[in-house]
C-alpha positions as CSV (number, residue, x, y, z in Angstrom):
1,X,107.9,71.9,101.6
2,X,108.3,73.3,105.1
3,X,109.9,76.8,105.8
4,X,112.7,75.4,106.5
5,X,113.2,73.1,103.8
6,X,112.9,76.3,101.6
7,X,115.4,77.9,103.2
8,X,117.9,75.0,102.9
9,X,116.4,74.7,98.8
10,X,117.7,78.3,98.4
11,X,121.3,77.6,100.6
12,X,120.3,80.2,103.2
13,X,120.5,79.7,106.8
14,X,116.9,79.5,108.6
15,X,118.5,79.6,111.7
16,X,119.6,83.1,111.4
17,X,116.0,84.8,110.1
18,X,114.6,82.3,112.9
19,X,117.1,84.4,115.3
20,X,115.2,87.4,114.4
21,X,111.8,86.6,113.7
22,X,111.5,83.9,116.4
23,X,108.5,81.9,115.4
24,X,108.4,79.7,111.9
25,X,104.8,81.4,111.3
26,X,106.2,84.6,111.3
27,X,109.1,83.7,108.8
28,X,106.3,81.8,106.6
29,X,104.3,85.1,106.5
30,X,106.6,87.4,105.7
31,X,108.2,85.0,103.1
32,X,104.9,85.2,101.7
33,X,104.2,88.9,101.7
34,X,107.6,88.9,99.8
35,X,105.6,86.5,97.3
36,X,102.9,88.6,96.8
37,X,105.2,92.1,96.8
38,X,105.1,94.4,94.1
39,X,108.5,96.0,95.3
40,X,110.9,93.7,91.7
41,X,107.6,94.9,89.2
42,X,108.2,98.7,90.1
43,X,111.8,98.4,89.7
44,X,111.8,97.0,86.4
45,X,109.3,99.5,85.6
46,X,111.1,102.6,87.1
47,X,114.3,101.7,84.8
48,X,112.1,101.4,81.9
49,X,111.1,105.0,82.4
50,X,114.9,106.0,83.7
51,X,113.3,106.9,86.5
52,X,116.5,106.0,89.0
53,X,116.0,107.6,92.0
54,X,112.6,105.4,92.3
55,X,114.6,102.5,91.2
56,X,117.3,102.9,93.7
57,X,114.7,103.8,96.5
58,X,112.9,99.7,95.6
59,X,116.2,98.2,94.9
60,X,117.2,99.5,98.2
61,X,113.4,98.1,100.1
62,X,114.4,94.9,98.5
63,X,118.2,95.0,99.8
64,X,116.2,95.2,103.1
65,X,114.1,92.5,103.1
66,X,116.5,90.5,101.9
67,X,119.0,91.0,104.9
68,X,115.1,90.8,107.2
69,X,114.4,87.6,105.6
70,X,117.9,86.3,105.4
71,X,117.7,85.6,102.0
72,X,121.3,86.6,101.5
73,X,122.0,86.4,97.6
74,X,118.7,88.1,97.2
75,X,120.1,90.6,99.0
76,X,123.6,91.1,98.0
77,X,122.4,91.2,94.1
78,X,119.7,93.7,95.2
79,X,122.5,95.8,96.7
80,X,125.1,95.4,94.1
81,X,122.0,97.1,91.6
82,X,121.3,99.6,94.8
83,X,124.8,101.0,95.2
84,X,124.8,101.9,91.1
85,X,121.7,103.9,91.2
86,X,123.0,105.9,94.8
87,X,123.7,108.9,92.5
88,X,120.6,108.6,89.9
89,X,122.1,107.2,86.1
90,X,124.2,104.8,86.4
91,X,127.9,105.1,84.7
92,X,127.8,101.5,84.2
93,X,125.8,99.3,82.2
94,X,123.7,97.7,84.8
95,X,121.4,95.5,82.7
96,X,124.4,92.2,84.0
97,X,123.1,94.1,87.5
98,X,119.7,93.9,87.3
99,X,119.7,90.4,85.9
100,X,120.9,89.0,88.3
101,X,118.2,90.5,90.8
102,X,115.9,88.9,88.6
103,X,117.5,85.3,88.9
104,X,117.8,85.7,92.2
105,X,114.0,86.9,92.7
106,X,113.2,84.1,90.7
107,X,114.5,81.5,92.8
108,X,113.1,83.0,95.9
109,X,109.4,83.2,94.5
110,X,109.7,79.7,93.1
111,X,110.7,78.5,96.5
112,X,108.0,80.0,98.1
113,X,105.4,79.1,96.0
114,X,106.7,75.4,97.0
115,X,105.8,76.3,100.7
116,X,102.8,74.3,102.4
């Protein structure tokens, strides 16, 4: 599957991260540093521990990359979970939250790893 073909798999539009990036090469390598990023094990990790102000700090990186990438419901899930961990413990019960980062991170990776 090409790059763009990915994109399209995932319902995002590769014409905007191609706005940005410019070059298909340089959206296939940093799709694939995304692949290979530790960023989604350290946040599960981090709310393991309750340690929430190292959660919000990666589920704010991966809010980031998301919008960089254009991988927009990556993004918007990542900064639903971000925006409840702003203040350190939650108030809410964010497990709903942080599930769906995972579904979404899922479906990114899995796309990826389709990638020629």
């Amino acid at each position: 599957m090409t790059v763009q073909e990915c994109y399209e798999a995932l319902g995002e539009d590769f014409n905007d991260v191609l706005s940005r990036l410019m070059k298909p090469e340089l959206v296939k390598r940093f799709l694939l540093k995304f692949e290979k990023g530790t960023e989604f094990d350290e946040l599960e990790k981090a709310l393991a521990e309750k340690r929430y102000e190292d959660a919000f700090r990666y589920a704010h990186n991966m809010k980031g990359v998301g919008l960089n990438l254009g991988l927009s419901k990556f993004q918007k899930s990542s900064d639903v979970l971000c925006e409840s961990l702003r203040h350190g413990e939650p108030a809410v019960d964010i497990e709903p939250l942080i599930e769906d980062v995972r579904q979404n991170y899922r479906k990114v990776v899995e796309a990826i790893g389709e990638v020629e």
